[in-house]
SEKESE-539738 format. One record per residue (C-alpha): residue number from 1; y, x, z. Coordinates in steps of 0.5 Angstrom, whole numbers. Example, Ala and Ser with C-alpha at 12.3 -4.5 7.8 and 13.67 -1.06 7.14 Angstrom:
% SEKESE-539738
{pt 1 {-9 25 16}} {pt 2 {-2 27 14}} 
***
This chain:
% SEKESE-539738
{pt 1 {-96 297 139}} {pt 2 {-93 294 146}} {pt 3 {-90 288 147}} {pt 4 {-82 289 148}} {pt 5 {-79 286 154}} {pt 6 {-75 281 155}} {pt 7 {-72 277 161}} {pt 8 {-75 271 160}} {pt 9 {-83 274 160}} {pt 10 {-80 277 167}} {pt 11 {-80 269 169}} {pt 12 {-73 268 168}} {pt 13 {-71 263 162}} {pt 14 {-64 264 161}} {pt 15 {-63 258 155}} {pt 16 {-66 253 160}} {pt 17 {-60 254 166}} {pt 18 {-55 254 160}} {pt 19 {-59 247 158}} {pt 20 {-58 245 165}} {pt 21 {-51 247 166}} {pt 22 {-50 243 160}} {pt 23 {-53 236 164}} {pt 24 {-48 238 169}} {pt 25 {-42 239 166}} {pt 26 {-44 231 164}} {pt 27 {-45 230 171}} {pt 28 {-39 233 175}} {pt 29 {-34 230 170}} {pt 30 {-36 223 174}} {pt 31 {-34 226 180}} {pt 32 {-27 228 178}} {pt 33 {-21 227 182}} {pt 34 {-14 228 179}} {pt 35 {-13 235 184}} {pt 36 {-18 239 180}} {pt 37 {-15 243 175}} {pt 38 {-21 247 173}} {pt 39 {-29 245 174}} {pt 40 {-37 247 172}} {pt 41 {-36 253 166}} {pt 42 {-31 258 168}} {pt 43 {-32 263 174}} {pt 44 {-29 259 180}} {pt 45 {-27 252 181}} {pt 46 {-19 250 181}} {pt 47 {-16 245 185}} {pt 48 {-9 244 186}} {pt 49 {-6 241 194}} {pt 50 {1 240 190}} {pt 51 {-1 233 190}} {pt 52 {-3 231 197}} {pt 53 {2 227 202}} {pt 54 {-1 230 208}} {pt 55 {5 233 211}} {pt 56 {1 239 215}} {pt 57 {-5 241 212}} {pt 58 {-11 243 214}} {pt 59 {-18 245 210}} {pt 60 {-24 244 213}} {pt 61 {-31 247 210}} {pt 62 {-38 246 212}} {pt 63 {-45 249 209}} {pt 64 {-52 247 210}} {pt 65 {-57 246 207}} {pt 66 {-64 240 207}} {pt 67 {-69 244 211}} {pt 68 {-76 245 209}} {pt 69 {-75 236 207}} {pt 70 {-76 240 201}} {pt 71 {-83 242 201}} {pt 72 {-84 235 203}} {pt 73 {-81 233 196}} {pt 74 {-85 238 193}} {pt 75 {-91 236 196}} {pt 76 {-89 228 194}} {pt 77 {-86 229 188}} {pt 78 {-80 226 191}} {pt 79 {-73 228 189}} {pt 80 {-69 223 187}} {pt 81 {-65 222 195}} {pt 82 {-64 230 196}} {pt 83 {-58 231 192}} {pt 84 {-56 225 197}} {pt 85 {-58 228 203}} {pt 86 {-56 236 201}} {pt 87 {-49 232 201}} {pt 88 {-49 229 206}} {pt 89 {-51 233 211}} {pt 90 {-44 238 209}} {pt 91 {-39 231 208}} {pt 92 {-42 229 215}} {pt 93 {-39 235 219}} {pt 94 {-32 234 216}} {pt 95 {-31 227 217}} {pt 96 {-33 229 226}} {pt 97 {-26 232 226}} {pt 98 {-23 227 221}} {pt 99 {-23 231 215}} {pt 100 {-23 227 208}} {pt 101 {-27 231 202}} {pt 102 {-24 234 197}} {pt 103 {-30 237 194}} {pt 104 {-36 241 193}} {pt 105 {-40 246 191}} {pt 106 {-48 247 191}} {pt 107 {-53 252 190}} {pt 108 {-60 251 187}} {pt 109 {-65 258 187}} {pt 110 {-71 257 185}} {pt 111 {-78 261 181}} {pt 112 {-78 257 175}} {pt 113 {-73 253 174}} {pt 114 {-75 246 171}} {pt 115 {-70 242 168}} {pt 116 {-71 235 169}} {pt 117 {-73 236 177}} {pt 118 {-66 240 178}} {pt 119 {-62 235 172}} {pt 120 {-65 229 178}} {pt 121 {-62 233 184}} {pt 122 {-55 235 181}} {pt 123 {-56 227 180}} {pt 124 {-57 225 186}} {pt 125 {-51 230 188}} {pt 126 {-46 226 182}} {pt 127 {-48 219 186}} {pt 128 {-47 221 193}} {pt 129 {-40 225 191}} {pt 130 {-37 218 187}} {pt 131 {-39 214 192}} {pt 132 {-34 218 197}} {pt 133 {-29 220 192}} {pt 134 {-30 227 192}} {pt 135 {-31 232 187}} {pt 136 {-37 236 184}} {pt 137 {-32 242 183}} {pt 138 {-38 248 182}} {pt 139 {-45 252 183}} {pt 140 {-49 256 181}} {pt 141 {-57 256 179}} {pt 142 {-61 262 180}} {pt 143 {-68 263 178}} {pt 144 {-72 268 182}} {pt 145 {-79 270 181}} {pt 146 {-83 274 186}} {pt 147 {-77 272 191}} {pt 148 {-79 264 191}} {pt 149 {-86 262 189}} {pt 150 {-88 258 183}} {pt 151 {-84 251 183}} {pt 152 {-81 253 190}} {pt 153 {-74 251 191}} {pt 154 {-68 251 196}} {pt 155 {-61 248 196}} {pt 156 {-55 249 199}} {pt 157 {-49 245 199}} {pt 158 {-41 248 200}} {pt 159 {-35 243 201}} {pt 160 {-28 242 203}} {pt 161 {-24 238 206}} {pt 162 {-17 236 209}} {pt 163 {-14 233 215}} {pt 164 {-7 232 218}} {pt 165 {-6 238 224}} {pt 166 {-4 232 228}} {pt 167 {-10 228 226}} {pt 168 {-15 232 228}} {pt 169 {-20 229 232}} {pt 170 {-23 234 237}} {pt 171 {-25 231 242}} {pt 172 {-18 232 248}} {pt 173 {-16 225 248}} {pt 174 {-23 223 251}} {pt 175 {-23 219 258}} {pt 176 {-27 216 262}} {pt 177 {-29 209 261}} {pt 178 {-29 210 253}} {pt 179 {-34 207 250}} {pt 180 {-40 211 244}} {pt 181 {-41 207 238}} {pt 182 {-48 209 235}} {pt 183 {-49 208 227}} {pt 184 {-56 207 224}} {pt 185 {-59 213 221}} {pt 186 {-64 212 216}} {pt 187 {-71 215 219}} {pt 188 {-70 224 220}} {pt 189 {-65 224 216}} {pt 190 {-66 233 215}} {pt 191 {-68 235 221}} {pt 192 {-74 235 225}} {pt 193 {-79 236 218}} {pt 194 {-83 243 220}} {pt 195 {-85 239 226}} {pt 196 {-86 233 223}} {pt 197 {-90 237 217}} {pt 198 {-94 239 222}} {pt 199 {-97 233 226}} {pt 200 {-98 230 218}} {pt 201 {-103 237 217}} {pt 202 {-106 237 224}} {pt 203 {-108 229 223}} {pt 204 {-109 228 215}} {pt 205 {-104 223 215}} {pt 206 {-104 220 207}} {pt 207 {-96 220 205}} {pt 208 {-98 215 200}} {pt 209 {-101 210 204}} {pt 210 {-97 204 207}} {pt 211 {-98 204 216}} {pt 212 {-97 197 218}} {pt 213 {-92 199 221}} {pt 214 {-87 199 214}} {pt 215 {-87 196 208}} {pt 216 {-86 202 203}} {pt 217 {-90 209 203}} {pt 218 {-90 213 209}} {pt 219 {-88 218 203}} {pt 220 {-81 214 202}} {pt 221 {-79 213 209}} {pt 222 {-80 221 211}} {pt 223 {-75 222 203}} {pt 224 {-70 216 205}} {pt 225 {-64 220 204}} {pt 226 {-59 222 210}} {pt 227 {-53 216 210}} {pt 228 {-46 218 208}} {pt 229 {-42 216 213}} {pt 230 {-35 218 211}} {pt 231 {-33 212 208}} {pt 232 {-33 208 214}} {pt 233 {-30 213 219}} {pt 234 {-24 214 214}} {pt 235 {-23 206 214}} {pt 236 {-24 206 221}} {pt 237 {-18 211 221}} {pt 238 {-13 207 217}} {pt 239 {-13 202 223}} {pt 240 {-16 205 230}} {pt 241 {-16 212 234}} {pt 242 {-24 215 233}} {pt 243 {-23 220 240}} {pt 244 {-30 224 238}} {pt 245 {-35 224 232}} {pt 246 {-41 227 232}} {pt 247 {-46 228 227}} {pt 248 {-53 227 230}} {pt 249 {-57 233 226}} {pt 250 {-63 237 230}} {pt 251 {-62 237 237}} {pt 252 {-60 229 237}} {pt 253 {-56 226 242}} {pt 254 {-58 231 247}} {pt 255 {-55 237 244}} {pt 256 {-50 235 239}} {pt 257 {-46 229 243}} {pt 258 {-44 234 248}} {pt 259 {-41 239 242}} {pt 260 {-35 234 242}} {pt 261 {-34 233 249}} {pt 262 {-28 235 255}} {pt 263 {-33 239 259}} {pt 264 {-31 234 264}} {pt 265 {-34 229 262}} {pt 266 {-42 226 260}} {pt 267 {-44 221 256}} {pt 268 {-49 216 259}} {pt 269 {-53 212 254}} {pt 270 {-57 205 255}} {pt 271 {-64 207 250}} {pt 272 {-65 200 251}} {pt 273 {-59 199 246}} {pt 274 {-62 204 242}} {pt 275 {-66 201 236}} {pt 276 {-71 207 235}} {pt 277 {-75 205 228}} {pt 278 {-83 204 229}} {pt 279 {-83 211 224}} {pt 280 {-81 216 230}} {pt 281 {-86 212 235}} {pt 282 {-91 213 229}} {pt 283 {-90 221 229}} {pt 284 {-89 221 237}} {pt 285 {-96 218 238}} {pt 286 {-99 221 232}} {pt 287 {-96 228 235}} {pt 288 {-97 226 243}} {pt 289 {-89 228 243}} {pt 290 {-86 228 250}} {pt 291 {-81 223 250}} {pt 292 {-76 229 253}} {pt 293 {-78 232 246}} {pt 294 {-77 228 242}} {pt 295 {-70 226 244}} {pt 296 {-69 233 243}} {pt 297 {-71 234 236}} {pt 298 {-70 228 233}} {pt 299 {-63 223 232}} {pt 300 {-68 217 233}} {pt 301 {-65 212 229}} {pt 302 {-58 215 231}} {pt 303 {-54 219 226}} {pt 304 {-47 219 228}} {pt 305 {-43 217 234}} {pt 306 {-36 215 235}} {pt 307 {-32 216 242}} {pt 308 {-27 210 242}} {pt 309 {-23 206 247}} {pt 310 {-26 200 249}} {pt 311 {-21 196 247}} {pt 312 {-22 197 240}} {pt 313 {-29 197 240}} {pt 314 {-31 189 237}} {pt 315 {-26 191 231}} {pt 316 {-28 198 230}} {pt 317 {-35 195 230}} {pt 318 {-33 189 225}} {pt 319 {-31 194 221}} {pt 320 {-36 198 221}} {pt 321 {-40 191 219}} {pt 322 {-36 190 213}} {pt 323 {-38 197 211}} {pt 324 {-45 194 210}} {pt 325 {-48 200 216}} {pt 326 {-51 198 222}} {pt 327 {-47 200 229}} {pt 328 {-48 198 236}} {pt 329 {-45 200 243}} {pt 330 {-50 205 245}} {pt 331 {-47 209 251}} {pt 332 {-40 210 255}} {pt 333 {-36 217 257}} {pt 334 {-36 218 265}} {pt 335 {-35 224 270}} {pt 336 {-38 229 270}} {pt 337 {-41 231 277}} {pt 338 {-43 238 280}} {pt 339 {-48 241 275}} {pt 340 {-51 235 272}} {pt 341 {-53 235 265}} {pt 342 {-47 233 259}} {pt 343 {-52 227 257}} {pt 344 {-55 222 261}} {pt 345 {-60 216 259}} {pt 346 {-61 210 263}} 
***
C-alpha cells in the first residue's frame, strides 16, 4: 500500500513555520510603536497616521535585500548580524531624503526551514528596528523546495517612512563651497560580496583564520553588520539643514554621491582624508584589484555622506561624535566644468 502524500514529505513543514511565526510574534511586540493598530497574525499590518503632527505628509518606502553576504553566512555559519544588515540597507535609503522609519516588513524564503536559524535573523531584525524605534509590522516565510537548494535562503526587507513635504532633502539647495561630511562604515557593509567571494575562492583564504592585519577572524569582519545610520541624521535634523545624503552602497562614492547632486555640481573628495580599513587593501592585494575599481565597487570605509554648509560643519560632527559614529570632512561641492566627471578624488 503506497505512502499517502502529504505536504510536509513534499518538503514543506507546515508546523515549523507556525512555531517560527509563534517566536515572531514574541519579537515584533518589541518593536511596537503606539500607531500600529494591528501586527505579526492577520493577513496585513495596520498602522494609523492620525497620531502624527507632520503638517504635510509624505511616505516614503524602500526594499532591498543583503545579497549574496548571505552565502557567506551560510558558509561561516554566521547569521547573528544579517537581520541588522537587511534593516539597514532599507532604513538607509529613507533617511537620504529625511524620512523617519515608521515600519517594516520582511521577507524570509527558504528550501527547508530551520527554526533557530531564522528565529536569530528576525532577531537581529527586532534589535536593529528597537534601536531606531521602528516597528516590525509583518512578513511572510516561505519554504520552497526544489526552487531554493537544501538550507539556501534569501531575504528581503520592505520599510516605510515619513517625511515632511517641506523637509524633504533632495538635493536642490546644494551650493558650491558646501562641504562632504563621510560617516564610518563598518567593513563591505552588503555590497561587493560576489567579488569579494571570489578572490576568497581563487586564493584559498581560510575565513577563520586572523590576518595580522585585525583582531577578530577574517570571517567576522566580512559579517560585520551594515551601520544604522538614522538616529544620528534625524538628531542632526533637529538642529541643522543636512542639503544631501547619500547611502554609500554598490557603486561607492563614485556612483551614488552624484545621485543627490544638482547636475552642476561635483563632489571633490581629499582619499588622504578617507580612513580605508586595512580589510579593502587586504582584498584589493589579494585580488590585484585596480584602485579605479575598487573605488567603483565598494564603500571603502564610507557608508554614508552628508552635504552641509560649511558653517555648520564642527557642530554636525560634534553631534555626530556624541552618537558614538565616527565622521570627518572627506570632500567639498564644486562647479562643475564642460564634461568633467560628477566625482573627482584629489
Amino acid at each position: 500500500m503506497s505512502t499517502p502524500s502529504t505536504y510536509k514529505n513534499a518538503g514543506v513543514n507546515i508546523d515549523a513555520g507556525n512555531s517560527l511565526v509563534n517566536n515572531i510574534k514574541d519579537l515584533a511586540k518589541q518593536t511596537q510603536r503606539p500607531e500600529v493598530l494591528s501586527g505579526i497574525g492577520g493577513f496585513s499590518g495596520l498602522f494609523s497616521l492620525c497620531q502624527s503632527q507632520i503638517q504635510n505628509p509624505v511616505l516614503v518606502a524602500s526594499t532591498d535585500g543583503v545579497g549574496t553576504k548571505l552565502k557567506l553566512a551560510l558558509d561561516c555559519q554566521i547569521f547573528d548580524g544579517l537581520g541588522q544588515d537587511l534593516v539597514a540597507m532599507c532604513v538607509n535609503d529613507l533617511i537620504c531624503c529625511g524620512a523617519e522609519p515608521l515600519f517594516f516588513l520582511d521577507y524570509y524564503a527558504t528550501g527547508k526551514l530551520e527554526i533557530a536559524q531564522a528565529t536569530q535573523i528576525i532577531n537581529s531584525i527586532s534589535r536593529s528596528l528597537k534601536s531606531i524605534n521602528c516597528t516590525l509590522l509583518g512578513g511572510e516565510t516561505a519554504e520552497m523546495p526544489g526552487l531554493y537548494q537544501s538550507k539556501d535562503f534569501d531575504i528581503a526587507g520592505f520599510a516605510v517612512g515619513i517625511v515632511d513635504k517641506n523637509k524633504i532633502i533632495d538635493g536642490s539647495k546644494v551650493q558650491f563651497g558646501d562641504k562632504i561630511i563621510g560617516l564610518a562604515s563598518s567593513g563591505f557593509h552588503s555590497n561587493g560580496y560576489s567579488l569579494v567571494r571570489k578572490i576568497i575562492n581563487d586564493k584559498n583564504l581560510n575565513v577563520h583564520t586572523t590576518y595580522p592585519f585585525a583582531k577578530e577572524s577574517l570571517a567576522k569582519l566580512l559579517l560585520e553588520p551594515t551601520k544604522l545610520y538614522v538616529n544620528p541624521i534625524l538628531e542632526i535634523l533637529k538642529k541643522f539643514e543636512i542639503k544631501a545624503v547619500a547611502h554609500i552602497t554598490g557603486g561607492g562614492l563614485v556612483e551614488n554621491v552624484p545621485r543627490v547632486l544638482p547636475e552642476f555640481c561635483i563632489a571633490t573628495f581629499e582619499k588622504a582624508k578617507i580612513q580605508t580599513p586595512e580589510l579593502f587593501r587586504f582584498f584589493q592585494e589579494k585580488g590585484q584589484i585596480e584602485e579605479s575599481e575598487m573605488w567603483r565597487v565598494f564603500n571603502m570605509g564610507i557608508g554614508c555622506v552628508l552635504v552641509v554648509k560649511p558653517e555648520n560643519e564642527k557642530e554636525i560632527l560634534r553631534v555626530i561624535k556624541e552618537m558614538a559614529f565616527e565622521a570627518s570632512v572627506i570632500g567639498e561641492v564644486q562647479k562643475k566644468e564642460h564634461s568633467q566627471s560628477s566625482v573627482v578624488f584629489i
